[in-house]
C-alpha positions in Angstrom: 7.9 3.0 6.6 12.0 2.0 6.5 13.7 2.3 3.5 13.3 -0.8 2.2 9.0 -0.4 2.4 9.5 2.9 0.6 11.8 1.4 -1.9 9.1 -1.4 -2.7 6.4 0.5 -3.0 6.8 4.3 -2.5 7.6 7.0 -0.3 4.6 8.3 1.3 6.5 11.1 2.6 6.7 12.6 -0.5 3.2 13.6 -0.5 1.8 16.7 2.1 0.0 15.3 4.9 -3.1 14.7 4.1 -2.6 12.9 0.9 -0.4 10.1 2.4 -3.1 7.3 2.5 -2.7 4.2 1.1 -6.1 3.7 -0.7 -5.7 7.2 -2.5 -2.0 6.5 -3.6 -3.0 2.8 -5.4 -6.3 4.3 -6.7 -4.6 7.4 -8.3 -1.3 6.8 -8.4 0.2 5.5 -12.0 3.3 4.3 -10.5 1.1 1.7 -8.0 -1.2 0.5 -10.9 2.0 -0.6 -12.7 4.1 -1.9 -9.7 0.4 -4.3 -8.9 0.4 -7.2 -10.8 -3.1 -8.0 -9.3 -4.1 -4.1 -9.3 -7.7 -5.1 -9.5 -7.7 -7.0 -6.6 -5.2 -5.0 -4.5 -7.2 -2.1 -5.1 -10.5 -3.5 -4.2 -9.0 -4.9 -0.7 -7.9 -1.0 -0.3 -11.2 0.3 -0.6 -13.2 -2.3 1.2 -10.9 -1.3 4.1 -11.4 2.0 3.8 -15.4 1.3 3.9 -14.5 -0.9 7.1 -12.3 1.9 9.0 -15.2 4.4 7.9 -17.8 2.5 9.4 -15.5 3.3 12.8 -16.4 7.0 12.7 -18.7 8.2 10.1 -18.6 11.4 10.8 -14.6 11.4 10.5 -14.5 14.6 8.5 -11.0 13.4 6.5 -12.7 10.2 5.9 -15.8 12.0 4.1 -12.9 14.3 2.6 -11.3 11.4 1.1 -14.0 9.2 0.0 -15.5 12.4 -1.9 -11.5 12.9 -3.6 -11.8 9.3 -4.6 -15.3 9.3 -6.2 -14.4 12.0 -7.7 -10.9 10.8 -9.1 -11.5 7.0 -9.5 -14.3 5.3 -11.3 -13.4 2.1 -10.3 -13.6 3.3 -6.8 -17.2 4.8 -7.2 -18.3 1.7 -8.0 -16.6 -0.8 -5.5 -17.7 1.8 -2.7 -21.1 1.4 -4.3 -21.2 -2.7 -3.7 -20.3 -1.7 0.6 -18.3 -5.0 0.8 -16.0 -4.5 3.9 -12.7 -6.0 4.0 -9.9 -6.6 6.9 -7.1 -7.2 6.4 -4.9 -9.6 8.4 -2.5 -12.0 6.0 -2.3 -12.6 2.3 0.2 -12.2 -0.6 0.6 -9.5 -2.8 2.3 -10.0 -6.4 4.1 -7.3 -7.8 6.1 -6.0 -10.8 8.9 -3.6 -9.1 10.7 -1.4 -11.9 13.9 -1.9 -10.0 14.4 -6.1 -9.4 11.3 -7.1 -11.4 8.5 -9.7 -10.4 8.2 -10.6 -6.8 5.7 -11.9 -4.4 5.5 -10.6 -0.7 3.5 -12.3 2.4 2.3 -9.9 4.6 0.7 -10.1 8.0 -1.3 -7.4 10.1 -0.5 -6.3 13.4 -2.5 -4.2 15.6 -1.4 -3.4 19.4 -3.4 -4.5 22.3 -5.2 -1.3 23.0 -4.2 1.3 20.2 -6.3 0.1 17.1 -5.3 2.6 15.6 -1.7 1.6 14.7 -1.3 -0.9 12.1 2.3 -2.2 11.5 2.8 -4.2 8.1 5.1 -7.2 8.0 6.5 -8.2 4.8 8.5 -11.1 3.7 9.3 -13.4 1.0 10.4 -17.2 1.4 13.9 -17.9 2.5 15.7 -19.1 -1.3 13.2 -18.0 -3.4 13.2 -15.5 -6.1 11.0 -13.0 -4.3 13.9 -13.4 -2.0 16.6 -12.9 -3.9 14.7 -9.6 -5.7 14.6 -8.4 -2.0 17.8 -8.7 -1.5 19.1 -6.9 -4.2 16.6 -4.3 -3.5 17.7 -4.1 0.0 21.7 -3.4 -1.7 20.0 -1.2 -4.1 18.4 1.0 -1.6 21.6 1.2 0.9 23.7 2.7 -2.4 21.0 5.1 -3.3 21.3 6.3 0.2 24.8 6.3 0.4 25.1 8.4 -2.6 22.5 10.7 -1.5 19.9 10.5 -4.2 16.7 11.2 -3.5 14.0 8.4 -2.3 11.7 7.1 -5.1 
């Protein structure tokens, strides 16, 4: 992720290894179910994707690993893994309340390379002149003085 990805939602590298995963961090992380305005829905998609890259190799033993953490953590996530609903994502909006520069909305589109399916690249981006603009903007600013002063990533 570049700074400004970790800056909107959060730095994956603080976490060892193994734990930097997307659907674990908004199902058990406090900080993503208040940055979601739609947590419900954001959450869901994460887990239905996680059933549909599952259903790639089964026997994946960090997949089993996970899933097990999760049913174990996450109620909500016992029973959405329960329904098997599979989900891909490719496009859609997600509608969040950043403790930094507020209420936003970001587009985002899927990108998988020819070939490598498994790299995924995320592209955000918000609507020239909005307010979802203007919020990345001043997040973007925010970020580059956090790093120039040296403080550590969020």
């Amino acid at each position: 992720a570049n700074p400004i990805a970790t800056a909107l939602f959060t730095d994956f590298e603080r976490f060892p290894g193994p734990e930097r995963n997307y659907a674990r961090w908004i199902l058990l992380d406090a900080d993503a179910r208040a940055l979601f305005v739609d947590w419900e829905i954001q959450a869901r998609a994460a887990v239905e994707t996680l059933r549909l890259e599952s259903g790639r190799d089964p026997g994946d033993r960090a997949t089993v690993a996970l899933v097990a953490h999760l049913r174990e953590e996450s109620p909500e996530f016992g029973r959405w893994w329960s329904e098997h609903r599979v989900y891909q994502r490719t496009h859609g909006s997600k509608r969040l309340r950043h403790p930094v520069v507020g209420e936003l909305t970001v587009e985002y589109e899927t990108l998988v390379p020819p070939g490598d399916p498994d790299t995924v690249l995320f592209l955000y981006t918000t609507a020239a002149g909005s307010p979802s603009r203007e919020a990345m903007d001043l997040l973007a600013s925010w970020t580059a003085s956090e790093r120039r002063a040296g403080r550590p990533r969020r």
